[in-house]
C-alpha positions in Angstrom: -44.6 -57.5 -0.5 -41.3 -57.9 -2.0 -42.3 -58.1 -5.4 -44.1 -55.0 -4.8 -41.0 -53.5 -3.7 -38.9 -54.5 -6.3 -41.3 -53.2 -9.0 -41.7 -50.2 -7.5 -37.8 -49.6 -7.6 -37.4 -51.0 -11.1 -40.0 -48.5 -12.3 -37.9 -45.7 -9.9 -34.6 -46.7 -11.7 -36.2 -46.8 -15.4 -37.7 -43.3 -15.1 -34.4 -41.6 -13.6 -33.3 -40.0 -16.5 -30.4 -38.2 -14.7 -30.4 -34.1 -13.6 -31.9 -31.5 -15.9 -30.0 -28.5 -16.7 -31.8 -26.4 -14.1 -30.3 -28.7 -11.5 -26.6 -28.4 -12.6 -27.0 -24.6 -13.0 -28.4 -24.5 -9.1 -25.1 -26.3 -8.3 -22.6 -24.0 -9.8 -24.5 -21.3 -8.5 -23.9 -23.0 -4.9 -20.3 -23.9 -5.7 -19.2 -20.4 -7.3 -21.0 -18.5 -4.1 -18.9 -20.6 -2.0 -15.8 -20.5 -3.8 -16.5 -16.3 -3.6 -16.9 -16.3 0.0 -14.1 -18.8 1.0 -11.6 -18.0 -1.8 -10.5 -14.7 -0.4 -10.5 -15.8 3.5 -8.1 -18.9 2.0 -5.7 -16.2 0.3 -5.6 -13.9 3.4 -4.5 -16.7 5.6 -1.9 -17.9 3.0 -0.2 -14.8 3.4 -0.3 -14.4 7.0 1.3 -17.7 6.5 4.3 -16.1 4.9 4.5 -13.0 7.4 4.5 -15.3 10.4 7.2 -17.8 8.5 9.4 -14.9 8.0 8.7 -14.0 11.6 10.2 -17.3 12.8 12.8 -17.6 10.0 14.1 -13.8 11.4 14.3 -15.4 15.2 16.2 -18.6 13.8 18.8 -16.8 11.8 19.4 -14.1 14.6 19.6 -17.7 16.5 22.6 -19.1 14.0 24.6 -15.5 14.2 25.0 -15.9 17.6 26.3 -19.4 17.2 28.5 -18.0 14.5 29.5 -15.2 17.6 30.4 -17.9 19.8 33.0 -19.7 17.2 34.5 -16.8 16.4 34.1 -14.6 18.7 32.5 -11.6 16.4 29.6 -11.3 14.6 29.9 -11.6 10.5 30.7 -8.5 9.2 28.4 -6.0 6.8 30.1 -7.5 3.6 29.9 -11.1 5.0 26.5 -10.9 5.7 24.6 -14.0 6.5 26.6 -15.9 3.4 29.4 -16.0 6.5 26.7 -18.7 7.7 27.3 -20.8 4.7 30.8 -20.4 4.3 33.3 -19.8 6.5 34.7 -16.3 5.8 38.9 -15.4 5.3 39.5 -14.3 8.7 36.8 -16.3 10.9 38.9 -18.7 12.9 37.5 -21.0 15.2 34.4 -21.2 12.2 32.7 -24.4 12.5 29.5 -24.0 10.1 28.0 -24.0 7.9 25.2 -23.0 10.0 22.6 -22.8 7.6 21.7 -26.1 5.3 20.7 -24.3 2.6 21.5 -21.5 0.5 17.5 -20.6 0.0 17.5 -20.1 3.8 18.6 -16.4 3.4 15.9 -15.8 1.4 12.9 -15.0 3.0 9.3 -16.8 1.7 8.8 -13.7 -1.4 12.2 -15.3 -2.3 14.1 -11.9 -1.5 17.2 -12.1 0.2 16.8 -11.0 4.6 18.6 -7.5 5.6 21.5 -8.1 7.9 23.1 -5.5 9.6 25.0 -5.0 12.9 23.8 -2.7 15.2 25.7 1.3 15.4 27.5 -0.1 18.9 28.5 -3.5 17.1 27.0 -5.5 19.9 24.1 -7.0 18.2 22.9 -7.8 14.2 19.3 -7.2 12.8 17.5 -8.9 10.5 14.9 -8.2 8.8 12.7 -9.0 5.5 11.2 -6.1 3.7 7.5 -8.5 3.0 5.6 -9.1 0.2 6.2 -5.7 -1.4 9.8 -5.6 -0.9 9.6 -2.1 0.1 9.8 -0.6 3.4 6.9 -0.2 5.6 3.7 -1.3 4.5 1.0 -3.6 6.0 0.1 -6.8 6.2 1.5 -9.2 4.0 3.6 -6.1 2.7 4.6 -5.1 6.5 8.4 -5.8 7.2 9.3 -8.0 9.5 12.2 -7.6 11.5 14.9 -9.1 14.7 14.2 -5.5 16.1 10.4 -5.8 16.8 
């Protein structure tokens, strides 16, 4: 029975002579369909990816000017802008940042620099990142994202 077996697999492994082109060409066929179907789902959730990493990146710096309003006892001014984070401005006494670790950090993830501004009354800062676009309005990846929403 063995010997039977063992010929019959030797004879199995002799004639394999590996796939025929019609084989390979059903397999990219596969692969490409899936890659078609899955390739643009993949892309779309990258970039909700971003929008929702802006989101949280507009909640932490709004997070690290108040801490800057605590110290000092103001918010950072229009021209200081969130570089008053990184450095302590000329008249910020009681400063004890920097705040931020990194410079990159007031980018947003399209590498464009977040919108700071104080509020008309002065009691409050908004900040925002125009999206993908880096134009206002817009949706989806090119929606803006802001402190206010």
């Amino acid at each position: 029975m063995m010997l039977h077996f063992r010929k019959n697999a030797k004879n199995f492994v002799e004639n394999d002579d590996g796939y025929t082109l019609l084989e390979l060409l059903v397999v990219l066929v596969i692969l490409t369909l899936i890659v078609g179907i899955a390739g643009p789902q993949v892309l779309r959730q990258f970039g909700k990816a971003k929008s929702d990493t802006a989101r949280i990146e507009v909640n932490r710096l709004v997070t690290e000017v108040e801490f800057f309003r605590v110290d000092v006892g103001r918010f950072p001014t229009s021209e200081e802008g969130l570089s008053g984070l990184l450095s302590q401005p000329e008249n910020a006494s009681g400063w004890s940042g920097p705040y931020l670790s990194k410079a990159s950090q007031v980018n947003d993830p399209w590498d464009n620099p977040y919108i700071y501004s104080l509020t008309i009354d002065g009691r409050g800062v908004e900040i925002s990142s125009l999206g993908a676009d880096g134009a206002a309005g817009g949706t989806g990846e090119d929606a803006d994202v802001s402190s206010a929403n």
